[in-house]
N, C-alpha and C positions, 0 to 999 in steps of 0.2 A: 109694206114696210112700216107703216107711219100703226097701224094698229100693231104688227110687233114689237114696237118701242112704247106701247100706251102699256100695253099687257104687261112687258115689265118692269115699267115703272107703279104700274098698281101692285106688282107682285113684291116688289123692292117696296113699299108701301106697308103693304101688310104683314111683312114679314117684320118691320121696323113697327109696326103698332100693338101687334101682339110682344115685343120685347121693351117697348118703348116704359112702361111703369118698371122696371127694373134695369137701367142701365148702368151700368159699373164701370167707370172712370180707373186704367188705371197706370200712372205713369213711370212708364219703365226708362225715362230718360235719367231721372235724378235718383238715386238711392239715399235712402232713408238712414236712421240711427242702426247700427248694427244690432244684431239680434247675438246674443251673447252664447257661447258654446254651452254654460251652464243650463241654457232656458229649459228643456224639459229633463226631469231625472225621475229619479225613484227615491222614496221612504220606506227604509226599513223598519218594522217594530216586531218584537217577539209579542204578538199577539195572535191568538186562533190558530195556535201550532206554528208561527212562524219558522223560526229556529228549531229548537229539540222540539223532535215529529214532522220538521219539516226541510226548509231550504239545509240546515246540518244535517248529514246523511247518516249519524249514529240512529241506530237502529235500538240498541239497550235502554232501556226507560230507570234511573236510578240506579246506573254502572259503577259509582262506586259508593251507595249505602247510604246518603247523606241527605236523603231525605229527613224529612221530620220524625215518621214514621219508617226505621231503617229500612226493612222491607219492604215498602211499597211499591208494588210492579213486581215484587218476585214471588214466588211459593217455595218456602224451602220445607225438606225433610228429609228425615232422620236425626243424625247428631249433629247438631250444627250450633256455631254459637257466633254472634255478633258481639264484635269486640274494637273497640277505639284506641288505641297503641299502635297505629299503621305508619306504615313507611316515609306519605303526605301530610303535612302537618299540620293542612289545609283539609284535606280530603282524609282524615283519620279512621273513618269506620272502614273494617272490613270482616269480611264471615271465613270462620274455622269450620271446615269439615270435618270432623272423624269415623272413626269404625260406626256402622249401626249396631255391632253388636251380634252380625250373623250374616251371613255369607250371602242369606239368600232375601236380605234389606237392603234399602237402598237409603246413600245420604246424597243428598246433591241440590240442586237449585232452579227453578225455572223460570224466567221470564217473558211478561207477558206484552216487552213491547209497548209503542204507542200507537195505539187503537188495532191492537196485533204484531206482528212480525211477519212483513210482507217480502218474498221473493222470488226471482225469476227464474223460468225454465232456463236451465244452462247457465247461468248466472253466475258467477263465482263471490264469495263474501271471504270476510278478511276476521277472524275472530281473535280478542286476543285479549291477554289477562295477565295480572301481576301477580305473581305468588312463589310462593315457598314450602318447606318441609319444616316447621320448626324444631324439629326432634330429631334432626337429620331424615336419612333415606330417603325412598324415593316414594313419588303416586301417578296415578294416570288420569287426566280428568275426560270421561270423555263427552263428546261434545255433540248432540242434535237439535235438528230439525226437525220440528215435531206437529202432526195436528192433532189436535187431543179430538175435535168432533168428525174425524173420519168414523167411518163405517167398515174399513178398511180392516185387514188383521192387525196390520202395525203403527203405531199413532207415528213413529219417525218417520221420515223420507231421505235424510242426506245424515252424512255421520262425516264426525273427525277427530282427532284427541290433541293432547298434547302430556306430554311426560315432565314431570314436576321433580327435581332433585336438589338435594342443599338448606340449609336453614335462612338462605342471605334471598333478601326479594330482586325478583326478576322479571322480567314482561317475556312471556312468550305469544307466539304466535303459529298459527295455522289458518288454513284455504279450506274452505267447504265450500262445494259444486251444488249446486239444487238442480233438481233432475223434473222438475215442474215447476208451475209457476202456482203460489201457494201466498192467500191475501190475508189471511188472519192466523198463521201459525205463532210458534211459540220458540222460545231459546232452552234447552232445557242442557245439567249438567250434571252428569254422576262423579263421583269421586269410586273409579272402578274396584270392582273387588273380585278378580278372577282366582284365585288360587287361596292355598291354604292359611298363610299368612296375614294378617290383616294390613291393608292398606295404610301408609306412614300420614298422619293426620295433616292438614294442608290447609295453609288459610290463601284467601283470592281476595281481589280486590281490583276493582279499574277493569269490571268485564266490558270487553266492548264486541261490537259487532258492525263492521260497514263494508257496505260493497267497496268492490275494487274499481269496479269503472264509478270512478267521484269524478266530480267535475275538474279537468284537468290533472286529472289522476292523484289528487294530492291524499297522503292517507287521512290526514285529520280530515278530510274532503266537504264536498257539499253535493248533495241529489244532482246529479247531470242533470236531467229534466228540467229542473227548478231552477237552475244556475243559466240554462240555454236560455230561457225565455227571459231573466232579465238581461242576458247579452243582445238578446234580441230586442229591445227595446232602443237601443243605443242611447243610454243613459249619459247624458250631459253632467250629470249632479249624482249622487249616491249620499242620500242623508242616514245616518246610523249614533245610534242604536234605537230611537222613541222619540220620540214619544212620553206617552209617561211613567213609560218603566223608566225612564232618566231620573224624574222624580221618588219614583216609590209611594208607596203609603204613606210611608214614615223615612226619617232619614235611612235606619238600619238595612232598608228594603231597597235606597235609591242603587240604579246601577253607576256599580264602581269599577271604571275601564283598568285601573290596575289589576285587579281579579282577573282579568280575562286577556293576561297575555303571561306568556314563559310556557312549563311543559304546563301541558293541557292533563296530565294526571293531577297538578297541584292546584287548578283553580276550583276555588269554592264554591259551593252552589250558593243561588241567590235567589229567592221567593220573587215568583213571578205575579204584580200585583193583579193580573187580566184572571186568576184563578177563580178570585171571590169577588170581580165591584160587579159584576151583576149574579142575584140571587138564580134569575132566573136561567142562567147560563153557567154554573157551578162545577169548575174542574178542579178539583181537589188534588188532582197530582199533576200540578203544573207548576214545573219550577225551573230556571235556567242553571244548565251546567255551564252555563259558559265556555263550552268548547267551542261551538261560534262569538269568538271575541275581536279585539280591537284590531289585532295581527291580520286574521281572516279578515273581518270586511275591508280594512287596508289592501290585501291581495285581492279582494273581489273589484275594487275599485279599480286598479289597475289593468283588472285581465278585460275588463269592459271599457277603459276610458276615458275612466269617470274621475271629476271632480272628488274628490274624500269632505262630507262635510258631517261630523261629529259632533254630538252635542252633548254635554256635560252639564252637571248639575250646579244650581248656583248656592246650593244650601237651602233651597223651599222645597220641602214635602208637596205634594200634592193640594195646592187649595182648593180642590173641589171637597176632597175629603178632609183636609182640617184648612176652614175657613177663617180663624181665632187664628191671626199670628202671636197672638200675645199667651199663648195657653206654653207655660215651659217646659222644653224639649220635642215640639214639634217642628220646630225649624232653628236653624242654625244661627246666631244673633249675627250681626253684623260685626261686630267688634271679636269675632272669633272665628272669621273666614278661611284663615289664613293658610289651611290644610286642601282647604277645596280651593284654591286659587293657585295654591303649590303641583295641586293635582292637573288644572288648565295648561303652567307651565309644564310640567313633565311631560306632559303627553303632547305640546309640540316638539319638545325633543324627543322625543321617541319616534315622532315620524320623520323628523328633519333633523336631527344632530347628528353628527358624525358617529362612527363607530365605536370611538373610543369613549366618548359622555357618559355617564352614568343609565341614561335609557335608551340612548343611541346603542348600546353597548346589547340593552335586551330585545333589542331589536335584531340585531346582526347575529346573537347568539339564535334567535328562533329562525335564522337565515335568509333574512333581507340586509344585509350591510347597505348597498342604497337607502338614501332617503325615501320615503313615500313623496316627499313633494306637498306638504299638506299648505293649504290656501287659507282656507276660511274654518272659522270656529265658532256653534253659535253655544249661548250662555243661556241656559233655561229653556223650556218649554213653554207650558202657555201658563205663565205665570202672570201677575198684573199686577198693581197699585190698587190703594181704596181712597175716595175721597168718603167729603163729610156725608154723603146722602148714602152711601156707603161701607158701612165700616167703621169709616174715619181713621182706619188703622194708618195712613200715610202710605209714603213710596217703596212701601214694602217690598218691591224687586227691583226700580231701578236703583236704590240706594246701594245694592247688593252687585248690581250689575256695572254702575261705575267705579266701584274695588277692581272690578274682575276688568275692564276696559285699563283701568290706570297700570296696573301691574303688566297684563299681556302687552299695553301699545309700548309701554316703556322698557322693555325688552324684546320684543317681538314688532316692532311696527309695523312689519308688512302683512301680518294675517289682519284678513278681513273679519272683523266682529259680527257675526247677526245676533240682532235680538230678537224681541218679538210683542205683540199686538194684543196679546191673550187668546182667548180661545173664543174670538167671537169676531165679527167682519164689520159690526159697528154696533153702536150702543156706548152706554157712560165709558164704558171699560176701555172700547178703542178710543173711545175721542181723549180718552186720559193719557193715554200711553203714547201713540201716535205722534204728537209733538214732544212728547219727552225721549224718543229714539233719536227725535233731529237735535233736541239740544245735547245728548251724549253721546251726537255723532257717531253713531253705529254705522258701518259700510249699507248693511242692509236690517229689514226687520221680516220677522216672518207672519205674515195671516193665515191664518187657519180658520175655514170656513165650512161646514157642510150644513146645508141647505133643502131647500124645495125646489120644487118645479119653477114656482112662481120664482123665485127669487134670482135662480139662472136667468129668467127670460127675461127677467126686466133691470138686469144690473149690465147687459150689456157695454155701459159705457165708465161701469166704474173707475176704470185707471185712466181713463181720455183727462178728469180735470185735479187728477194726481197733483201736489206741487212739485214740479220736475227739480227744485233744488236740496230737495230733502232727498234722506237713503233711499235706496232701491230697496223692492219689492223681492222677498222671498217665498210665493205661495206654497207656505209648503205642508199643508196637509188641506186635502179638498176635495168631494166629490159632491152628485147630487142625490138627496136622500128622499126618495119619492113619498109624498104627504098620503095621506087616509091607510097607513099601514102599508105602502106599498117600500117598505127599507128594503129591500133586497135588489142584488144585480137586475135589471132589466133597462133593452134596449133602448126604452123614450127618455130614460134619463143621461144615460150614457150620452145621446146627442145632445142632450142641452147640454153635456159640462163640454163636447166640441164645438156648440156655439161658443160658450164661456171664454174656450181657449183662444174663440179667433180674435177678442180685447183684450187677452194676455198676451199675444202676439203682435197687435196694431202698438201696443204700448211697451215694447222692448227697451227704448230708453229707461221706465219705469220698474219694470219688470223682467229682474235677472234670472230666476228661478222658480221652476213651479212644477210640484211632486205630488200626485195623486196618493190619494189614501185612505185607507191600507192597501197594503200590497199581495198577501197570502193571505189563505185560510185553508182549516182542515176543514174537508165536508163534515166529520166526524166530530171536531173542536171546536168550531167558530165561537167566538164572542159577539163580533162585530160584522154586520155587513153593510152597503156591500163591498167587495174588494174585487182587485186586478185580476188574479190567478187564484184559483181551488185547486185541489187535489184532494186524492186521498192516498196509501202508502204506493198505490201501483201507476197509477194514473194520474194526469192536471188536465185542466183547460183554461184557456185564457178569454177573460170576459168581453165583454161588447166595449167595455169599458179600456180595458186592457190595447181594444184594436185602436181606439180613437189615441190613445197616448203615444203609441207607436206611427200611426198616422204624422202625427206632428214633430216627434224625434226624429223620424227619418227623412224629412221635409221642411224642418225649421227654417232654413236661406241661410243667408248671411246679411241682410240687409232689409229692412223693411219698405215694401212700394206702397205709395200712396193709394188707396181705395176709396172709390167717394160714390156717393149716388146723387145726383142733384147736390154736390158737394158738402155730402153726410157721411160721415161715418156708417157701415151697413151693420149695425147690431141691434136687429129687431125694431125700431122705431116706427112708428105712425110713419102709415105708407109704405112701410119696408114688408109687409106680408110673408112675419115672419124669418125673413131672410138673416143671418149674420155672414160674413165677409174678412176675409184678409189677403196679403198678396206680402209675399217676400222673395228677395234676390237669391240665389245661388249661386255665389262667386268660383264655387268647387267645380261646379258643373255645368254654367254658364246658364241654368234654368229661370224660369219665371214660374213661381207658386203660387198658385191660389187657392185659396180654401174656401168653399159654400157651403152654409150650414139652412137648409129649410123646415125649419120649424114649425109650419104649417101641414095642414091635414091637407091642398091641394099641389097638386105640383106649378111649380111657378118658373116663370119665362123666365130667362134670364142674356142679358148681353154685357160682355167683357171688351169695351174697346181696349185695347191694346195700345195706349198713345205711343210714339216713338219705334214702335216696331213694324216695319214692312213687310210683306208678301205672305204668301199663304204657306202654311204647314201643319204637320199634324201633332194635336197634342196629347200624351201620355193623360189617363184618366186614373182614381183610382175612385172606387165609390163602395159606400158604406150603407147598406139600405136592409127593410126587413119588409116584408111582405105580410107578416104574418102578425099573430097579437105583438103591441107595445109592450108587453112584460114580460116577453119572451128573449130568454137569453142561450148564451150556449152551456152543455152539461158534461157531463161526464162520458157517457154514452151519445153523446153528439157535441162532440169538442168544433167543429170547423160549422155551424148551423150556421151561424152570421158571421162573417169573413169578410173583409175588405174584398173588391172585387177588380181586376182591373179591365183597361180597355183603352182606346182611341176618340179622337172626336177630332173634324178639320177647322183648320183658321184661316180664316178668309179675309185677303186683305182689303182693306178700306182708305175712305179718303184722308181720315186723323191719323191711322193707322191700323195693325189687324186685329180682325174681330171674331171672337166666338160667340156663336148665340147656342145657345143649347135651354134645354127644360129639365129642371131640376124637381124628380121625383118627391112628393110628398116627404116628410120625417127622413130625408135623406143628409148624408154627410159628401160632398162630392170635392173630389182634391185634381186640380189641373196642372201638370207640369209643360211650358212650352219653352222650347230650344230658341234660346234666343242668337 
């Protein structure tokens, strides 16, 4: 008897010495500062195909002519003439078909799509176009499905028309079936010429083309695929539109949300500026139609849950590309605001005024008479101040930014203001700004941060000595961008930014929001990477990066628990081997979260006392691990390679209370839910 009590107390010993350099303190008696619904969301930016080509499911590439170059994205031939006297007085180009001249010619138009015109076997698409007969009578246009590099007899595959009568413009429509599923076809359209008579001349305009299955069916719609997986996020926050398309190049360039709401035939395109800032990523037909506008990401916002937070330009172009605020006409003087601050006010009434208001009004006509409900609004981008060792130009955006605070609080008090830090996480720029968000009392400001390796691992505790009486924290553009040329998605950095997250999470007081980014990219288009979610026009997959965000949205608590190791904060520090840490409440589901991030190339012991919580039970795992190289991500042709995983693991109760000891894989992400 007396050696099986020696055995295991040596056993209980050992087990306790191999866990004893990492034990995790964590007390589920008292609940911490609440963890705020907004904390994890998403940022939108039309960048690397976001929008047109992407999450917007129009398929037409320059549908109605107003590119720069009219025809760009189309082939037309025969008789054909582009002409600017159209219906939209916004959208004014449109193309006259007429006779070629001979029965056995052809006039008509083709397009070639972005990066193709991709469709499904069985698939049904919704095609449709504004047009008329200006000379009276009648024409037929009709309408395929084409692959011009088949080997095939027929370059068509699917056909449909529509019958054109009257001189007065009209939208018709027609259904075309694809009878295959076809990745790089084309839009092509004749203006038919069957019989002896020549066809009545026809002008078109506002060609469009989108599947029917859009995401919640809507016709101006958006790519179900691409619309599932940001639902599947469970997006707390929805920030929109930029980024620095908010800004523009130039003013003429900046995005203007009144553009982008009423009928979606009348909004005008806007040069998208991600086209040309890098030479060596050059898309020359990148431009926003703005059919994904302020209306849509409002409804996007809803169908997910989310927070609506908007952000509007405050009159500064771009200072990266004009640095000189003093050169005239690059930015908007201060003393001549008063249009873009009319513009802030509008667009809270259009999310929140009544019906009958002036934007309340174009609201309810595009068929929301509800309010949106909108909260927050932030003013600028990553704009900044210059002191004297720079610039010297002065408060060149907060000057700007308390016009824009004094007007909205004094009509509007209850939305919450964000500003923002510039585009940097410290340096003159933040130390400038930083105190001058707390003396213009903004709700919140936003940082924007991407990074290295090194600089993940060792910022750990950056919000821990926060001043907690100044605004809350907005992290809202951040990922980790891997040093010696390694910019692209892959796995080992993906876990440092779920180390990152578990001190955006220990510091919830501090930190209300924080939105990874970019969000999209076309394989095809990128500018930037790395991002959330790829695709190309048939396919997506969601990054390593993508799972660690989801990880956290779907696990956030409601309450932060105290986590300590030798009464430390667990975010990589001397002695911590690697390790970062957090634990939050779930008052929904009565859970206890913890998050383990091992950042170490060995696998490390680890023990979770459980203060305050008795007996034993088992707790839900989920884990995040790769096996394989650190710069290995998931593809196109292998979308699910690195997946969250789930599983079980037992709690055993103790004498403080219950304890889980477990070993936490090398480069691993490991999430614990216990029933408390």
């Amino acid at each position: 008897m007396r050696t099986r009590l020696l055995s295991c107390a040596l056993a209980v010993m050992g087990t306790m010495a191999v866990g004893a350099q990492h034990v995790m303190d964590v007390n589920t008696k008292r609940l911490g500062v609440p963890v705020q619904p907004t904390m994890y969301g998403i940022f939108f930016e039309d960048i690397n195909y976001a929008a047109d080509g992407g999450l917007y499911a129009e398929m037409v590439k320059n549908r109605s002519f107003e590119f720069p170059q009219s025809l760009m994205g189309w082939r037309a031939y025969g008789n054909f003439e582009v002409r600017n006297d159209g219906p939209f007085d916004r959208n004014p180009h449109y193309v006259r078909l007429s006779y070629s001249g001979h029965r056995d010619k052809f006039t008509g138009l083709e397009n070639e799509g972005f990066f193709g015109i991709a469709v499904k076997q069985d698939a049904t698409y919704r095609f449709s176009v504004w047009a008329r007969c200006p000379q009276g009578g009648k024409a037929t246009l009709e309408v395929r499905l084409v692959d011009n590099d088949i080997m095939g007899e027929r370059q068509e595959f699917a056909t449909t028309h529509v019958d054109v009568e009257g001189s007065e413009w009209k939208k018709y429509t027609a259904t075309i079936t694809s009878p295959r599923t076809e990745p790089k076809g084309a839009l092509r359209i004749f203006l038919r010429q069957t019989g002896r008579e020549p066809m009545a001349v026809t002008d078109v305009e506002h060609i469009s083309l989108f599947p029917t299955d859009t995401w919640q069916g809507r016709e101006n719609g958006m790519r179900r695929d691409l619309a599932q997986a940001l639902a599947d996020m469970h997006p707390g926050v929805f920030r929109f539109p930029g980024g620095c398309i908010v800004e523009g190049t130039d003013l003429a360039t900046r995005y203007n949300w009144k553009n982008t709401v009423g009928p979606v035939e009348n909004r005008p395109l806007n040069e998208n500026r991600w086209h040309y800032t890098f030479g060596h990523r050059f898309f020359p037909d990148y431009f926003q139609s703005y059919g994904l506008g302020f209306f849509e990401f409002f409804q996007l916002c809803e169908d997910f849950g989310s927070e609506p937070l908007p952000v509007i330009s405050c009159g500064l172009s771009c200072q990266f590309q004009n640095p000189d605020p003093t050169v005239p006409g690059v930015h908007v003087p201060v003393d001549s605001l008063d249009s873009y601050i009319q513009d802030a006010l509008d667009l809270i009434e259009f999310a929140n005024g009544p019906a009958d208001s002036q934007w309340g009004r174009v609201r309810a006509e595009m068929g929301h008479p509800e309010p949106f409900n909108l909260n927050f609004l932030g003013v600028g981008n990553e704009q900044w101040d210059y002191d004297d060792q720079h610039g010297g130009y002065g408060p060149v955006f907060t000057e700007r930014l308390r016009k824009f605070s004094d007007a909205i609080r004094a009509r509007y008090p209850d939305i919450k203001l964000i500003g923002t830090t510039g585009p940097n996480s410290e340096g003159w720029d933040f130390d400038l700004l930083q105190p001058r968000m707390k003396e213009l009392h903004v709700d919140l400001y936003d940082e924007h941060y991407y990074r290295n390796e090194e600089w993940f691992l060792s910022h750990g505790l950056r919000y821990d000595s926060y001043d907690r009486r100044g605004p809350r924290v907005f992290a809202g553009e951040y990922a980790c961008h891997g040093a010696h040329g390694k910019k692209w998605d892959h796995y080992e950095t993906s876990l440092y930014e779920a180390a990152h997250m578990t001190g955006i999470e220990r510091n919830a007081d501090i930190v209300h929001m924080a939105t990874y980014a970019p969000l999209f990219a076309h394989v095809e288009g990128w500018q930037w990477r790395p991002d959330a979610i790829w695709f190309d026009n048939l396919r997506m997959f969601k990054s390593v990066s993508y799972y660690v965000q989801q990880m956290f949205a779907m696990n956030k608590g409601t309450n932060v628990l105290s986590l300590l190791m030798d009464g430390k904060p667990v975010a990589g520090q001397d002695g911590q081997d690697g390790l970062f840490a957090s634990s939050v409440w779930d008052a929904t589901t009565g859970d206890i979260i913890i998050k383990v991030v091992n950042t170490s190339r060995q696998p490390q012991p680890v023990t979770i006392n459980l203060k305050g919580l008795r007996g034993e039970r088992t707790a839900q795992t989920l884990t995040l691990q790769h096996n394989g190289s650190m710069t290995d991500d998931n593809t196109l042709d292998q979308p699910e390679r690195i997946t969250p995983q789930p599983g079980t693991i037992s709690v055993a109760d103790g004498r403080q209370g219950s304890v889980l000891t477990d070993e936490v894989e090398a480069m691993t992400f490991r999430l614990y839910r216990i029933r408390k």
